[in-house]
C-alpha positions as CSV (number, residue, x, y, z in Angstrom):
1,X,-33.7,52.3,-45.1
2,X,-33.9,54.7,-42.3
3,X,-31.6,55.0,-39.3
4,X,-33.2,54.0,-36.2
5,X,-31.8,56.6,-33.8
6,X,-32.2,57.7,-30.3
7,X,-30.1,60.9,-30.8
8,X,-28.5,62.5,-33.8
9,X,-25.9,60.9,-35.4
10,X,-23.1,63.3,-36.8
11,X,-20.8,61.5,-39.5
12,X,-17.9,63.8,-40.4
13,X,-14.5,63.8,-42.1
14,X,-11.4,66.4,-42.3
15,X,-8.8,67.1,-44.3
16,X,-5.5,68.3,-42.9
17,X,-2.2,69.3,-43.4
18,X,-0.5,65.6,-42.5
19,X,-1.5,62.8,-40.6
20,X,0.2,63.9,-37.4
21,X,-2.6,63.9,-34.7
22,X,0.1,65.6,-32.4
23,X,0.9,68.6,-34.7
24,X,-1.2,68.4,-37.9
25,X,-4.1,71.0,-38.2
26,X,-7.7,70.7,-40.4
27,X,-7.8,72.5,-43.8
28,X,-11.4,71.6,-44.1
29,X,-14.0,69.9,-42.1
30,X,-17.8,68.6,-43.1
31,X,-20.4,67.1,-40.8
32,X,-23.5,65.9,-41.7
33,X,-26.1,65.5,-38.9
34,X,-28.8,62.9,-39.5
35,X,-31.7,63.6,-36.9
36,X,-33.9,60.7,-35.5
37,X,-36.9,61.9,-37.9
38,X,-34.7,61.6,-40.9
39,X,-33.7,65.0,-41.6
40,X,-30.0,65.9,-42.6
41,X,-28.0,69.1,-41.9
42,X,-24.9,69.5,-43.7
43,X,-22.1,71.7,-42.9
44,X,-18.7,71.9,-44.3
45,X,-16.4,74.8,-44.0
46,X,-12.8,75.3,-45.0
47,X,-9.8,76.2,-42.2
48,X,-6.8,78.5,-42.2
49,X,-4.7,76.4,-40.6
50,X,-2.3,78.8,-39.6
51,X,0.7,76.9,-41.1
52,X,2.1,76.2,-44.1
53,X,-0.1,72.8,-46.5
54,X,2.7,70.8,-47.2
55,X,2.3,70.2,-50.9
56,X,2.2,66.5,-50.8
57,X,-0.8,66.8,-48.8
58,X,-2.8,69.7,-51.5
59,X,-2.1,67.2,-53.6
60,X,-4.4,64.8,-51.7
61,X,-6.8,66.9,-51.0
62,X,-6.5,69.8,-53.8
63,X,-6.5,72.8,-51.3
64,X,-3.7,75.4,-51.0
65,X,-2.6,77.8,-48.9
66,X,-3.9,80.4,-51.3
67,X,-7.8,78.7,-51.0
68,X,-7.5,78.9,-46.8
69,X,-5.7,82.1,-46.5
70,X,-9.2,84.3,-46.2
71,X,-10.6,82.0,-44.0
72,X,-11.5,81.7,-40.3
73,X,-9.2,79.7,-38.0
74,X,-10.5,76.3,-36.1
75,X,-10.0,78.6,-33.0
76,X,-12.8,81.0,-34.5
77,X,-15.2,78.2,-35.2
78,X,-14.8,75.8,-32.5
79,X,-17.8,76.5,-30.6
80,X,-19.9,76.8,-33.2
81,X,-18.9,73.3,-34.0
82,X,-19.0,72.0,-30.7
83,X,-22.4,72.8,-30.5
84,X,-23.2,71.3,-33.7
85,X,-21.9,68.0,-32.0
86,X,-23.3,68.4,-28.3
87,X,-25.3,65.5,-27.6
88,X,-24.7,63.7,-30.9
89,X,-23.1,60.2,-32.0
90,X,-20.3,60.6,-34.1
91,X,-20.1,58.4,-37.7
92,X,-17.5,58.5,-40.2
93,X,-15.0,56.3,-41.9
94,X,-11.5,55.3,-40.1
95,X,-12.5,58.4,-37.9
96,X,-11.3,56.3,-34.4
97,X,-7.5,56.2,-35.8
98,X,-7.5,59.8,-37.2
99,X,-10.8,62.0,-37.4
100,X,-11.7,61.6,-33.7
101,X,-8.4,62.1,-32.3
102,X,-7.0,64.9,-34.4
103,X,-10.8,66.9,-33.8
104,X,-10.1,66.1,-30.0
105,X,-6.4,67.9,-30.2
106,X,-8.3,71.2,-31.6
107,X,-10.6,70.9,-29.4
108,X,-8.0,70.8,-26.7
109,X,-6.0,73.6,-28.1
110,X,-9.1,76.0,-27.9
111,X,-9.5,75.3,-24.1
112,X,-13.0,73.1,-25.2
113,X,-13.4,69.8,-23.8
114,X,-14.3,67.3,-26.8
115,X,-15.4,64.0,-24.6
116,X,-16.8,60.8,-26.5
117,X,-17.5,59.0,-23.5
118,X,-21.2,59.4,-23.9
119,X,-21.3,58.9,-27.4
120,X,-21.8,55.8,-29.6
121,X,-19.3,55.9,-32.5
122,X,-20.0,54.3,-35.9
123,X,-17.0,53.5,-38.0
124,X,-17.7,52.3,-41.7
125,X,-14.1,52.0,-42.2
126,X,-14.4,49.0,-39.5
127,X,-17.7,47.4,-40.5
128,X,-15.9,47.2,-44.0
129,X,-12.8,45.3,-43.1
130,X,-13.7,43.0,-40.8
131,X,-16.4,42.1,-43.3
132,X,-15.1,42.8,-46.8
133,X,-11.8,44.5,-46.2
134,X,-11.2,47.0,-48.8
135,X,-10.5,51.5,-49.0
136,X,-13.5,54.3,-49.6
137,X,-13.3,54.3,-52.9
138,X,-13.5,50.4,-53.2
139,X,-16.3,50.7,-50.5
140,X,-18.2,53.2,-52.3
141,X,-18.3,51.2,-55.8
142,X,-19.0,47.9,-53.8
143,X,-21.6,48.8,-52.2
144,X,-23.0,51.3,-53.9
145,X,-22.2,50.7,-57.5
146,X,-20.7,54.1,-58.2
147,X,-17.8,55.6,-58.5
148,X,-16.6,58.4,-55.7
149,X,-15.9,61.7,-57.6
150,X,-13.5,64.2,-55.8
151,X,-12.6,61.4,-53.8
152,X,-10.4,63.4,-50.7
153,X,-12.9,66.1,-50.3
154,X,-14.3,66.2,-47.2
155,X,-17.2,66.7,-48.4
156,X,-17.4,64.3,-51.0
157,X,-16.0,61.5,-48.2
158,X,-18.4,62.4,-45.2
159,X,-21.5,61.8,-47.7
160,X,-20.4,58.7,-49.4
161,X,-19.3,57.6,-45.8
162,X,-23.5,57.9,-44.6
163,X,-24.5,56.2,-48.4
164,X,-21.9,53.5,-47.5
165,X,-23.1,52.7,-43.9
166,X,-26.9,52.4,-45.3
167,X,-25.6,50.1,-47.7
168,X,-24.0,47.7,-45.1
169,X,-26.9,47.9,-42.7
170,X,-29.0,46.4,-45.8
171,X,-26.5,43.8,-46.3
172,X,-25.2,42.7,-43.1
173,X,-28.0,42.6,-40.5
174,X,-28.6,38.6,-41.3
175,X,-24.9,38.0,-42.1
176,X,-23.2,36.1,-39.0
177,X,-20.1,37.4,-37.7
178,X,-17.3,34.7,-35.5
179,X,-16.2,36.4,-32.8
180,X,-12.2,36.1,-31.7
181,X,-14.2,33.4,-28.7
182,X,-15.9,31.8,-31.6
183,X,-18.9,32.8,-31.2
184,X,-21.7,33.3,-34.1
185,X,-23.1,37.1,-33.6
186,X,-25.5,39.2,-36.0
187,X,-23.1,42.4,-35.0
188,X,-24.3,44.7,-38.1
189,X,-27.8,45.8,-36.9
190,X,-29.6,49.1,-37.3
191,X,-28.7,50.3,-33.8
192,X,-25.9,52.4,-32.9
193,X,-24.8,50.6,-29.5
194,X,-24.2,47.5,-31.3
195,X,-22.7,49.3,-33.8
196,X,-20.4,51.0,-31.6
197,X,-19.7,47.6,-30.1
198,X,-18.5,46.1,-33.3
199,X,-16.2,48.8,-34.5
200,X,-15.1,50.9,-31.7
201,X,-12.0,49.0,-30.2
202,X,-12.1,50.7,-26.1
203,X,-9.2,52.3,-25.6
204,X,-8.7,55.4,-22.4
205,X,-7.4,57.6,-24.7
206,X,-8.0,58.4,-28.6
207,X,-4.6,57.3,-29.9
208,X,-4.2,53.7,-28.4
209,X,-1.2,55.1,-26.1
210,X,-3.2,54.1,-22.7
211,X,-5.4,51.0,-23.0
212,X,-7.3,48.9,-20.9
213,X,-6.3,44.8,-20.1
214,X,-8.7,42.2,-19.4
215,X,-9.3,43.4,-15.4
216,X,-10.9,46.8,-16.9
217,X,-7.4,48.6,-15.7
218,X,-5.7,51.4,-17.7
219,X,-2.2,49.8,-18.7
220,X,0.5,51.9,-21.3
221,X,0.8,50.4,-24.5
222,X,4.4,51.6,-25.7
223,X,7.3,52.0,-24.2
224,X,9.3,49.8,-20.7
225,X,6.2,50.1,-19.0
226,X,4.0,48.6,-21.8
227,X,1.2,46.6,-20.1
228,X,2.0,47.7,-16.9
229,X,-0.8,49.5,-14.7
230,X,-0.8,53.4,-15.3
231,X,-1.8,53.8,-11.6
232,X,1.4,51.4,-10.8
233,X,3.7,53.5,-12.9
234,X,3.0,56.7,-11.7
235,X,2.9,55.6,-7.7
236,X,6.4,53.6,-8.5
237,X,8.3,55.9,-11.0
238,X,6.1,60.0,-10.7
239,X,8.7,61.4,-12.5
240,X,7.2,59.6,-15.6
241,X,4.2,61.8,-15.6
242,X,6.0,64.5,-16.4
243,X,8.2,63.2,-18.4
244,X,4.5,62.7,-20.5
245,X,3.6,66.0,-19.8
246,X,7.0,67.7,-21.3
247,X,7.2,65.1,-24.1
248,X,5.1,65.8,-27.8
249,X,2.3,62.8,-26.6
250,X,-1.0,64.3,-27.9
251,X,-3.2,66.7,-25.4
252,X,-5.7,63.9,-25.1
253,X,-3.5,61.6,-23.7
254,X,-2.4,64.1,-21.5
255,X,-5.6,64.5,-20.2
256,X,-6.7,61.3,-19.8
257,X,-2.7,60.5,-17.6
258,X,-4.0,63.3,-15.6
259,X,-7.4,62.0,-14.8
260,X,-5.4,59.0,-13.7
261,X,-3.0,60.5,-12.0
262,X,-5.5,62.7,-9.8
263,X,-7.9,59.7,-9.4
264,X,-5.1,57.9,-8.0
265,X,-4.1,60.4,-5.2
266,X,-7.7,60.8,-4.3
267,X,-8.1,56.9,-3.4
268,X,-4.6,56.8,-2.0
């Protein structure tokens, strides 16, 4: 089967030294860009992350401090990767919990302003669960009837993510879904809209600290003011923006409290 696509579709994966989106950095990263005409560009490159692997996180992913030390920071390859991205989807596995947000904080850190407002986002990781609900690994030898050798490699993920999504889109474009309403929906089609529809879960920010309720209005999701308007917080209580600000919340979420924050003084 071949993807039906409007723009290229980037499926990528990292590895890192944790699984803190705040502080952790990428030890490797691999993106491979399927065009609309079929052909694939793969790129993978190793990260000094300029800080210490933790060693229960080599043993994950089998790179040391040693294997990074000679190479080039994220900070010295960030545009080149932005540019690999401009104008491109994004596809991957659990990539709207982790891959996304982390990338984003990089991003952030190197002054470049990683948006996926315009972008339809594919996760496998989602189509899985909600249909089968299993891990890559599992994924990989259920739908593919193999098993995934150096499983934790970037690499090695991001392609088995792509084999895994063509896989599903085989299997699941006739199977009917129930919505939460009860509803009877073909979600899993070979578009990337819908696709983007059934796994993406719309959140304002990238780590599910801002959200938006049923009106369309950005409300916190943690904390005294959980469910409460963002808008309503920060015209009530403005010391709490910088409390934010101050505080180890992750750059995106910064960002996105500030394009609230000067939204809100323009209309007021």
């Amino acid at each position: 089967m071949k993807l039906h696509l409007k723009r290229p579709l980037v499926f990528f994966d990292l590895e890192t030294t944790g699984t803190d989106i705040g502080k952790d950095r990428i030890v490797e990263i691999s993106c491979l860009k399927v065009m609309p005409g079929g052909e694939e560009i793969l790129k993978t490159r190793r990260i000094n992350p300029t800080v210490p692997i933790p060693l229960e996180s080599s043993l994950i992913h089998k790179i040391y401090d040693e294997d990074v030390k000679d190479c080039p920071t994220f900070k010295e390859v960030a545009r080149e990767f932005s540019k690999f991205l401009e104008g491109c989807d994004l596809g991957g596995y659990n990539l709207l919990r982790f891959d996304i947000p982390l990338l984003a904080e990089e991003f952030l850190r190197c002054d470049i302003d990683f948006d996926i407002e315009n972008r339809h986002i594919v996760d496998a990781c989602r189509i899985f669960h909600q249909m089968e609900k299993r891990t890559l690994s599992a994924a990989y030898k259920f739908y593919c009837n193999k098993s995934l050798e150096n499983a934790h490699s970037a690499e090695a993920d991001t392609i088995a993510t792509y084999h895994i999504l063509m896989v599903q889109l085989d299997q699941y474009q006739e199977t009917p879904f129930e919505t939460k309403e009860g509803l009877t929906e073909y979600p899993v089609q070979n578009d990337m809209a819908a696709l983007h529809k059934f796994t993406v879960d719309k959140t304002a920010d990238l780590s599910g600290r801002i959200v938006y309720n049923p009106a369309g209005q950005e409300v916190f999701n943690f904390g005294k003011y959980k469910n409460v308007s963002v808008e309503e917080v920060l015209q009530k209580e403005p010391s709490y923006y910088d409390w934010m600000m101050k505080s180890e919340f992750p750059l995106y979420t910064k960002k996105i409290l500030t394009r609230i924050r000067l939204r809100s003084m323009q209309t007021s």
